[in-house]
C-alpha positions in Angstrom: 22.1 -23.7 -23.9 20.5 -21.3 -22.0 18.4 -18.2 -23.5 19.2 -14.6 -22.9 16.4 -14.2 -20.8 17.1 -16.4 -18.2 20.4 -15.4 -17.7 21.2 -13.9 -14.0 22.2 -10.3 -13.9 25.6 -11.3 -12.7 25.8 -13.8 -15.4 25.2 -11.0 -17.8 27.5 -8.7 -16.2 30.3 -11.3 -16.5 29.6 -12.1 -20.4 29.6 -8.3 -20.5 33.0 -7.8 -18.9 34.8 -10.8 -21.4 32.5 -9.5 -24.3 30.9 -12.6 -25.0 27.6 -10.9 -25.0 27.2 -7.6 -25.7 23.8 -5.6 -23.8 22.3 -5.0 -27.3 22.0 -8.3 -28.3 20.2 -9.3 -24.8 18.1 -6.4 -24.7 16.9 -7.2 -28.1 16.6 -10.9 -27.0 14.4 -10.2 -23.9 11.8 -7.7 -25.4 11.1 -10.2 -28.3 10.6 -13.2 -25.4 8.4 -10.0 -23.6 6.3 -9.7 -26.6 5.8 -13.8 -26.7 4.8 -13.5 -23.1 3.0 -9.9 -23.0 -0.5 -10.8 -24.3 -1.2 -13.5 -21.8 0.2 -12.4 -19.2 -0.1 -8.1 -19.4 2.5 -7.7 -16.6 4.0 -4.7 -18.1 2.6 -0.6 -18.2 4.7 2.2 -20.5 7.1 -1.0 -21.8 9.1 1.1 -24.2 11.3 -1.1 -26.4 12.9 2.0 -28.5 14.2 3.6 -25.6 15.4 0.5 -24.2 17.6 -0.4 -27.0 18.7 3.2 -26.9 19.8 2.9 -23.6 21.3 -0.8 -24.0 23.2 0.8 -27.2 25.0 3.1 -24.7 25.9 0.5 -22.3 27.4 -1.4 -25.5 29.7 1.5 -26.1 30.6 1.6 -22.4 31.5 -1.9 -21.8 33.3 -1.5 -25.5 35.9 1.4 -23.6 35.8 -0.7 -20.2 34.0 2.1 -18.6 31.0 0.8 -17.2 28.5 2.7 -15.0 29.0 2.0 -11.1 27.3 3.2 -8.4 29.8 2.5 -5.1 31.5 0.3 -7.0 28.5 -1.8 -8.1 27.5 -2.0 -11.7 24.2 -3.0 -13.3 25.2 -1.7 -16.7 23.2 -2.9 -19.5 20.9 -5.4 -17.7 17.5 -5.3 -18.3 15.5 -4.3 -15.8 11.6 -3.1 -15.0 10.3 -1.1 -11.9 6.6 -1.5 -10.2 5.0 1.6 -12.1 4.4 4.0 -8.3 8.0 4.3 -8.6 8.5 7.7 -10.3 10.8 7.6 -13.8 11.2 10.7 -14.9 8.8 11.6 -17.8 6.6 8.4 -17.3 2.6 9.2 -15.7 2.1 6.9 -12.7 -1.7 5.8 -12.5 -1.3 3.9 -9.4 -2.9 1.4 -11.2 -6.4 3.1 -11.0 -8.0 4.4 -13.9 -9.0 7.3 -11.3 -5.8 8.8 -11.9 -4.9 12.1 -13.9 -2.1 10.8 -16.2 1.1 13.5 -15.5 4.0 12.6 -16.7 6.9 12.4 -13.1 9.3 14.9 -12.6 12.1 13.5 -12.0 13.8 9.7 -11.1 12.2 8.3 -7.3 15.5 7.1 -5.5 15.2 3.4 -6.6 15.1 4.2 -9.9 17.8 7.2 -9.8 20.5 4.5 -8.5 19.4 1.8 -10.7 19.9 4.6 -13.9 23.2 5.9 -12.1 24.4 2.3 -12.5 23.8 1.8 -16.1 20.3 -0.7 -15.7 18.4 -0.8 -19.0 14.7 0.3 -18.0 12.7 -1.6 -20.8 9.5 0.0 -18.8 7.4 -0.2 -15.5 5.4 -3.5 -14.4 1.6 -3.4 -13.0 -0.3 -2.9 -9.7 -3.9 -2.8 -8.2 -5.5 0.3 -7.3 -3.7 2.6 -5.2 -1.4 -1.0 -4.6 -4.5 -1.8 -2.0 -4.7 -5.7 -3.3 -2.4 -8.7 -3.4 -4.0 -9.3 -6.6 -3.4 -8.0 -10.5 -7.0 -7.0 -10.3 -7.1 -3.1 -11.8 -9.1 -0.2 -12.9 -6.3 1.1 -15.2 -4.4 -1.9 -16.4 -5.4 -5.3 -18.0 -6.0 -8.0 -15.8 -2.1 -9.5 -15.2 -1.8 -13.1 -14.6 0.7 -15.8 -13.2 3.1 -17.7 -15.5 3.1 -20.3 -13.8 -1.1 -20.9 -14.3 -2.9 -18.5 -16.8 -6.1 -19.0 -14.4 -4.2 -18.6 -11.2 -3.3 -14.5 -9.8 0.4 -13.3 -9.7 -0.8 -11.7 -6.6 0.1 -7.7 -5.7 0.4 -5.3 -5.0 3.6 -5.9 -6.9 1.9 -8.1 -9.3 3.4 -7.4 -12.7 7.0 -7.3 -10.9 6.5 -11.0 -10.1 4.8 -12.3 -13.0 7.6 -10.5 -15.3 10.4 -11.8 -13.1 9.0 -15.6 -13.0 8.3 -15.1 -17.0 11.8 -14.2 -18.0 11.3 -9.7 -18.8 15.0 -9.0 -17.7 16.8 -10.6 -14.5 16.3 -7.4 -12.2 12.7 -5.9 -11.1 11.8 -3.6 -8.2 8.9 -4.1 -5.9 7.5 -2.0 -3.1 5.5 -3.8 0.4 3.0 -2.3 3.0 1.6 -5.4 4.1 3.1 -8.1 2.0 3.3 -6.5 -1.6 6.4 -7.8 -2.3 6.6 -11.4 -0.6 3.0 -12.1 -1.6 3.2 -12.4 -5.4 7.3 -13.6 -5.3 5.4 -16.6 -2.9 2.7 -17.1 -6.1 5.0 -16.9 -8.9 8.1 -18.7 -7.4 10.7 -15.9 -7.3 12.9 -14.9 -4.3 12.4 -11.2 -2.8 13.4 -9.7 0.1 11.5 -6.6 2.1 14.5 -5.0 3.7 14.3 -2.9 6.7 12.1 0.2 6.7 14.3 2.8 5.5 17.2 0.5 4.2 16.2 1.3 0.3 15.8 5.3 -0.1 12.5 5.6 -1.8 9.8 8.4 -2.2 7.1 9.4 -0.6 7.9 7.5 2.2 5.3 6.6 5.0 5.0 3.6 7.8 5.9 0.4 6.8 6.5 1.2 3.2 9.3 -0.1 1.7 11.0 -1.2 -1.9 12.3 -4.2 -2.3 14.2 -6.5 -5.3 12.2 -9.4 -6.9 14.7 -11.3 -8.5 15.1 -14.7 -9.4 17.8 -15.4 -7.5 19.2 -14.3 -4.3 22.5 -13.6 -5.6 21.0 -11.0 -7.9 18.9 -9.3 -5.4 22.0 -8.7 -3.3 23.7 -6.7 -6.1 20.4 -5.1 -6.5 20.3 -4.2 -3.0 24.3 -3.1 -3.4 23.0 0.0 -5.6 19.3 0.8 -4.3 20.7 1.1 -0.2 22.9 4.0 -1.7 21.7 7.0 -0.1 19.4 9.4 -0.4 18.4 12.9 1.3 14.8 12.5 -0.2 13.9 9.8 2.1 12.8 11.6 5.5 13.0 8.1 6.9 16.1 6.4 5.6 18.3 4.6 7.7 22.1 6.1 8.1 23.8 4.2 4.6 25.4 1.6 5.7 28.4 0.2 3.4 27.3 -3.7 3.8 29.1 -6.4 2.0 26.2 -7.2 0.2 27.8 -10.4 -2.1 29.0 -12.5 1.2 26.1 -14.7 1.0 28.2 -17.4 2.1 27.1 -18.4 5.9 27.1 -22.0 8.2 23.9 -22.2 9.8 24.9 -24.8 12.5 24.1 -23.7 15.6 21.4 -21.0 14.8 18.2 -20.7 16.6 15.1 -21.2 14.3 11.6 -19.9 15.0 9.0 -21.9 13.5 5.7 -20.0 13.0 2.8 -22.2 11.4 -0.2 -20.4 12.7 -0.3 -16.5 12.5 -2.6 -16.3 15.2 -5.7 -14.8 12.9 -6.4 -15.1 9.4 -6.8 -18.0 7.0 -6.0 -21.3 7.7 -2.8 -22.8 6.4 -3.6 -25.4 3.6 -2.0 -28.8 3.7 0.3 -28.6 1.1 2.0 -25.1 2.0 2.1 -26.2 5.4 4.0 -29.4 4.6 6.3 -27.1 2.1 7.0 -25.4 5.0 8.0 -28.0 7.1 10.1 -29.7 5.1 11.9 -26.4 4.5 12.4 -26.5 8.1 13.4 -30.1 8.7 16.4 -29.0 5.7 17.6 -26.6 8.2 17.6 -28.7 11.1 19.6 -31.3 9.1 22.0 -28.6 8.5 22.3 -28.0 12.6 20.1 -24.9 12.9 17.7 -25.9 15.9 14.6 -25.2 15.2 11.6 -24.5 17.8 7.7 -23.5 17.2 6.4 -20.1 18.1 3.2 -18.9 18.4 1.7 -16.2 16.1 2.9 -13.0 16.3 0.1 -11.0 15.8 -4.0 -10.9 17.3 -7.3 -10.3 15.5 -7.8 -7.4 17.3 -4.5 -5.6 15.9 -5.6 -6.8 13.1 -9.4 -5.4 13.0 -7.3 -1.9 14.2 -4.9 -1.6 11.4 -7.7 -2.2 8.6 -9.7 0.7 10.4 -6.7 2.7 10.1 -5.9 1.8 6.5 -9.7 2.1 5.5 -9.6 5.6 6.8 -6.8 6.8 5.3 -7.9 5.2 1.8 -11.6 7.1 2.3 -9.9 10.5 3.0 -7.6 10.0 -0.1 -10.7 8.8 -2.3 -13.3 11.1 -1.0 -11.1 13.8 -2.0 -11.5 12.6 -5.5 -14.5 14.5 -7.7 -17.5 12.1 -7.9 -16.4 10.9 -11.5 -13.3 9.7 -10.4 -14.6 8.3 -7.2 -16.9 5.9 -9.8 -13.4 4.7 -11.6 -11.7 3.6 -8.8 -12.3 -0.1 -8.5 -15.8 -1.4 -7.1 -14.2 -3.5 -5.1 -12.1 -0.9 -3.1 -14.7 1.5 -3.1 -16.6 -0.9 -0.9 -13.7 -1.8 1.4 -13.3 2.3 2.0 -16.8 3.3 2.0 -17.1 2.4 6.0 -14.7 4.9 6.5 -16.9 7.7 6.3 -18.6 6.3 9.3 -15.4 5.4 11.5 -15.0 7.7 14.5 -11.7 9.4 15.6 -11.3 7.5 18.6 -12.2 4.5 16.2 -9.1 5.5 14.1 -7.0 6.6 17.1 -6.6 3.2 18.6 -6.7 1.4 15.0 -3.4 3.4 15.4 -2.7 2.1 18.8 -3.0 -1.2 17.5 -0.3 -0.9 15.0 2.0 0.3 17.3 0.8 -3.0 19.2 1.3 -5.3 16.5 5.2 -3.9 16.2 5.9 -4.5 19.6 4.6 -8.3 19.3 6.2 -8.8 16.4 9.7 -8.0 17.9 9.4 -9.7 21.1 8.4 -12.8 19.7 10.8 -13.0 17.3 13.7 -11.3 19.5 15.2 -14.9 20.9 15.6 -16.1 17.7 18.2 -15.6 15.2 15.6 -15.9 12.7 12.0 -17.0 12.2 10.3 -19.0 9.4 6.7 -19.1 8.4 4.3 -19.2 5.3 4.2 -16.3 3.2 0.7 -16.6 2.6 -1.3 -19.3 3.9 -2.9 -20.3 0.4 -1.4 -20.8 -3.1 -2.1 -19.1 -6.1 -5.8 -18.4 -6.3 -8.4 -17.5 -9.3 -6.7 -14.6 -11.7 -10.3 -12.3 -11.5 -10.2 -11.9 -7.8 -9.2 -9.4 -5.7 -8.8 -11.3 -2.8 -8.7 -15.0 -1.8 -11.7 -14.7 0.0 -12.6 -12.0 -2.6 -14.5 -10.2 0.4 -14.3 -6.6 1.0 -15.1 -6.8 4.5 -12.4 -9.4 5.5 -9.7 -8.3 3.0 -6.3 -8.9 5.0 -7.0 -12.7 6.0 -4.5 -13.6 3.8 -1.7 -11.0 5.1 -1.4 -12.1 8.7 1.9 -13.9 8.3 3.6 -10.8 6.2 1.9 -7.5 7.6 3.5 -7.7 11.2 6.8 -7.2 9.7 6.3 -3.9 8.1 4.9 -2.7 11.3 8.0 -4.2 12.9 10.4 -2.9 10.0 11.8 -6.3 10.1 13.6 -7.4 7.0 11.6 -10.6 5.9 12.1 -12.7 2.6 9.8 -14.8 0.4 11.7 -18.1 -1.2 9.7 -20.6 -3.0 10.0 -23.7 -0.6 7.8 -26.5 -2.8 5.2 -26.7 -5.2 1.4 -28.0 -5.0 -0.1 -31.3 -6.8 -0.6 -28.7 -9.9 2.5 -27.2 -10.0 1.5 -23.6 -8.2 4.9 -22.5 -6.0 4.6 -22.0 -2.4 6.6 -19.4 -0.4 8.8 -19.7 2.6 9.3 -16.4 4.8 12.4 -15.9 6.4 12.0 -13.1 9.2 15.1 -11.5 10.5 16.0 -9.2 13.3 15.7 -5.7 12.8 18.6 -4.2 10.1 19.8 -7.8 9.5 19.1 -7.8 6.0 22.4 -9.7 4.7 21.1 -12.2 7.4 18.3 -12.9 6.1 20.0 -13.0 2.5 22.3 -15.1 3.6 19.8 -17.5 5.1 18.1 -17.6 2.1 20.9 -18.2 -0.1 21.8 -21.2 2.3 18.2 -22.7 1.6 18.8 -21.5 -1.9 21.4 -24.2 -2.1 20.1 -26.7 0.2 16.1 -27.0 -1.6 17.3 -29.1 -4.7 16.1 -29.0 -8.0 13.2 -26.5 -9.0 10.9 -27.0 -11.9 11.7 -25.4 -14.9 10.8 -21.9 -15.4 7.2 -21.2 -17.2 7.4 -20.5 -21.3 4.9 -18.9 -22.9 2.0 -20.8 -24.7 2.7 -19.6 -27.7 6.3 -21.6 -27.2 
C-alpha cells in the first residue's frame, strides 16, 4: 500500500473528494515522515507543524461541506505543500539563505504563494537556498548544509535546493521553486524530480527582474500542471507578467509522431558532458524517435564569450548589492561568494555594459537555434550529483557557471524548459533530461514531458530515510 507521503496531489485531491482520506490525517502523516527525514537532510527553514495542522483542520471541514477552496476552478485544498523560502509568506523573515540578512518578518503573501493559499494548499513551511540563491548548491551562510536523498554525500543542488531534496524525500506532493540560470532544473536533474521553468512572466511572482522565474518541482508532471493551473492566475504585482492566459493545463495527452527534435549534446562552453548522462540522454532521445519524432543534432546554443559577459554582469550586480551591506554583514555572507563578487569593484562600465550586450546576445542565439524545431532536448547539467560541501562542481569562484551552460540560455531566452530524470548512474545518482520549448509553449513542453513520462519505464524507488 502506498504511504501518505508519496501520494500525488491529484491522488490526494481525489481521496479528498470520496472521503477516503481526510487532509488531517495526511498532514499529520507527512510531517512525522518530515521529521524522519529532516535531520539528515535539513531541506526545510520556518517548517511550522502547528500551523499546518491548523490549516489542514480547515480544509477537513471544507471538504466535510463539499466546499473546497478553488482558484479558477482549480483546487489544491488540503495538500501539503512547501515554497523556496525568497518567496514572501506573510509573517515569515526571508534570509535569502545568508546569514547577512536582517530577519523581518514579510508583509504580505508574494503571488505564488497568495494563489497557492487562495486554493486551500497546506503550507507546512518554506524549503532552503544558497546565499542570495547565487549557487546550484545547498551550501549556506544561514541554513544547515541540505543534502540529496538520493546520496547523503552527494548535493541536491540550488538554488532551489531544499525544494528538490524535499520533493524527491516525500515533504508533501507540491513545492515551489524559482530559476535565474538553472535554479530550478538543476537540483530536480540531481534529485530525480520533474520541474518545469515556464516562460518569463507566465507565473506572477515578486520582485520580478530578467530571467527570473518560479516554477513547480513536483514529482510528477501531472501534478505540476495543476500546480501551474493556480500559480499562472494573475497578478497586477508582476510588472512583467504575461497577459493570463486560460490554458487547459490537464491535457497532457499529445502524439509525438511527426515532431521535429533538436538534439543538443554539447552546449558550446562549459563542462564536458560525462559518459553516463550523455548516454542517458541519448537513449531518452532514441525513445522519441521510436515513437516517430525525428530527431536531428544541433549545435550549442550559446558562446564563451556570452558567457564570460553575463558573469560580469551578474558579478556586478551582486557587488553593488553586497557592498551596500555594513562591513559586519559583508563578513557573513558566504566566503565563497564574497570571492566570486569581489572583482566587481574593479569591473569598468563599459565592462558591464557589454556583459549586458552579451545577454541580449545569448537570447537571440538561443531562439534562433531552437526556432526550427518543435522542441529541443539536452542535459540539464552536464555532471551528476557532486560532493554535498561544495559550492560548485568545480568548487571555483572564478569559473562558477561551467556547469549552467545548457540551462542559463533559456532564462535569457524566456523559453519554458523542463528537467525530467532520464536514467540513473552506476551508483544510483539521477540524471536530467531538458526539454526546451518555443517561447510561451509551456503545455508543450508539459506535454512532451508527460509523453516521456510514460514512455521511460520503470524508475527506482523513491529514497527512505536512514533511519527507515
Amino acid at each position: 500500500m502506498t504511504s501518505l507521503h508519496d501520494l500525488s496531489a491529484l491522488d490526494l485531491l481525489a481521496a479528498y473528494r470520496s472521503r477516503a482520506l481526510s487532509p488531517v490525517e495526511v498532514t499529520k502523516a507527512v510531517l512525522a515522515h518530515v521529521e524522519n527525514w529532516e535531520p539528515f537532510l535539513h531541506a526545510s527553514y520556518a517548517l511550522d507543524p502547528h500551523e499546518a495542522m491548523v490549516l489542514a483542520k480547515a480544509s477537513e471541514a471544507r471538504w466535510r461541506r463539499g466546499e473546497p477552496l478553488t482558484v479558477g476552478g482549480v483546487t489544491l485544498d488540503g495538500v501539503p505543500s512547501m515554497l523556496k523560502e525568497n518567496i514572501a509568506t506573510e509573517g515569515v523573515p526571508m534570509p535569502l539563505g545568508t546569514a547577512a540578512t536582517e530577519l523581518v518578518p514579510a508583509a504580505e503573501d508574494a503571488p505564488p504563494a497568495a494563489r497557492m493559499r487562495e486554493a486551500g494548499a497546506v503550507f507546512m513551511g518554506k524549503t532552503t537556498m544558497p546565499d542570495y540563491g547565487m549557487l546550484s548548491s545547498g551550501l549556506s551562510s544561514f541554513h544547515p548544509l541540505t543534502r540529496n536523498p538520493w546520496d547523503l554525500s552527494r548535493n541536491p543542488g540550488g538554488s532551489s535546493a531544499g525544494a528538490a531534496a524535499a520533493a524527491a524525500a516525500g515533504y508533501g506532493p507540491l513545492h515551489v521553486g524559482t530559476d535565474i540560470g538553472g535554479s530550478v532544473r538543476l537540483p530536480a536533474a540531481w534529485c530525480g524530480i520533474f520541474t518545469l521553468k515556464p516562460s518569463l512572466g507566465r507565473i506572477p511572482i515578486k520582485p520580478p527582474y530578467a530571467g527570473r522565474v518560479a516554477g513547480p518541482m513536483t514529482r510528477t508532471v501531472a501534478d505540476s500542471a495543476l500546480l501551474m493551473s493556480v500559480l499562472s492566475r494573475p497578478d497586477w504585482r508582476d510588472s512583467m507578467s504575461l497577459p493570463y492566459q486560460d490554458i487547459a493545463w490537464s491535457q497532457l495527452d499529445r502524439d509525438v509522431k511527426g515532431l521535429r527534435i533538436g538534439l543538443m549534446m554539447d552546449a558550446g562552453w562549459g563542462m564536458d558532458v560525462e559518459p553516463e548522462t550523455a548516454a542517458a540522454v541519448q537513449r531518452a532521445a532514441c525513445l522519441f524517435e521510436q515513437a516517430g519524432a525525428v530527431v536531428e543534432p544541433i549545435k550549442g546554443v550559446s558562446s564563451r564569450e556570452m558567457m564570460i559577459g553575463l558573469d560580469k554582469f551578474w558579478r556586478m550586480r551582486s557587488w553593488l548589492d553586497i557592498s551596500a551591506l555594513p562591513p559586519a554583514r559583508q563578513n557573513q555572507v558566504l566566503p565563497y561568494i564574497r570571492e566570486w563578487v569581489s572583482t566587481g569593484a574593479y569591473l569598468t562600465a563599459a565592462e558591464v555594459f557589454k556583459g549586458y550586450g552579451q545577454m541580449a546576445a545569448m537570447r537571440e542565439a538561443a531562439i534562433a537555434a531552437c526556432q526550427p524545431f518543435d522542441f529541443v532536448l539536452s542535459p540539464v547539467s552536464p555532471v551528476p550529483a557532486y560532493a554535498a560541501e561544495l559550492a560548485s562542481p568545480l568548487n571555483d569562484p572564478q569559473r562558477p557557471f561551467e556547469h549552467i551552460a545548457f540551462t542559463v540560455p533559456f532564462n535569457m531566452s524566456e523559453q519554458p524548459a523542463a528537467s525530467i530524470n532520464c536514467g540513473y548512474t552506476a551508483r544510483g545518482l539521477p540524471i536530467g533530461l531538458q526539454i526546451i520549448g518555443r517561447r510561451f509553449d509551456d503545455l508543450g513542453v508539459l506535454q512532451l514531458a508527460r509523453a516521456f513520462e510514460q514512455m521511460r519505464g520503470a524508475q527506482h524507488a523513491w529514497p527512505k530515510p536512514p533511519a527507515e
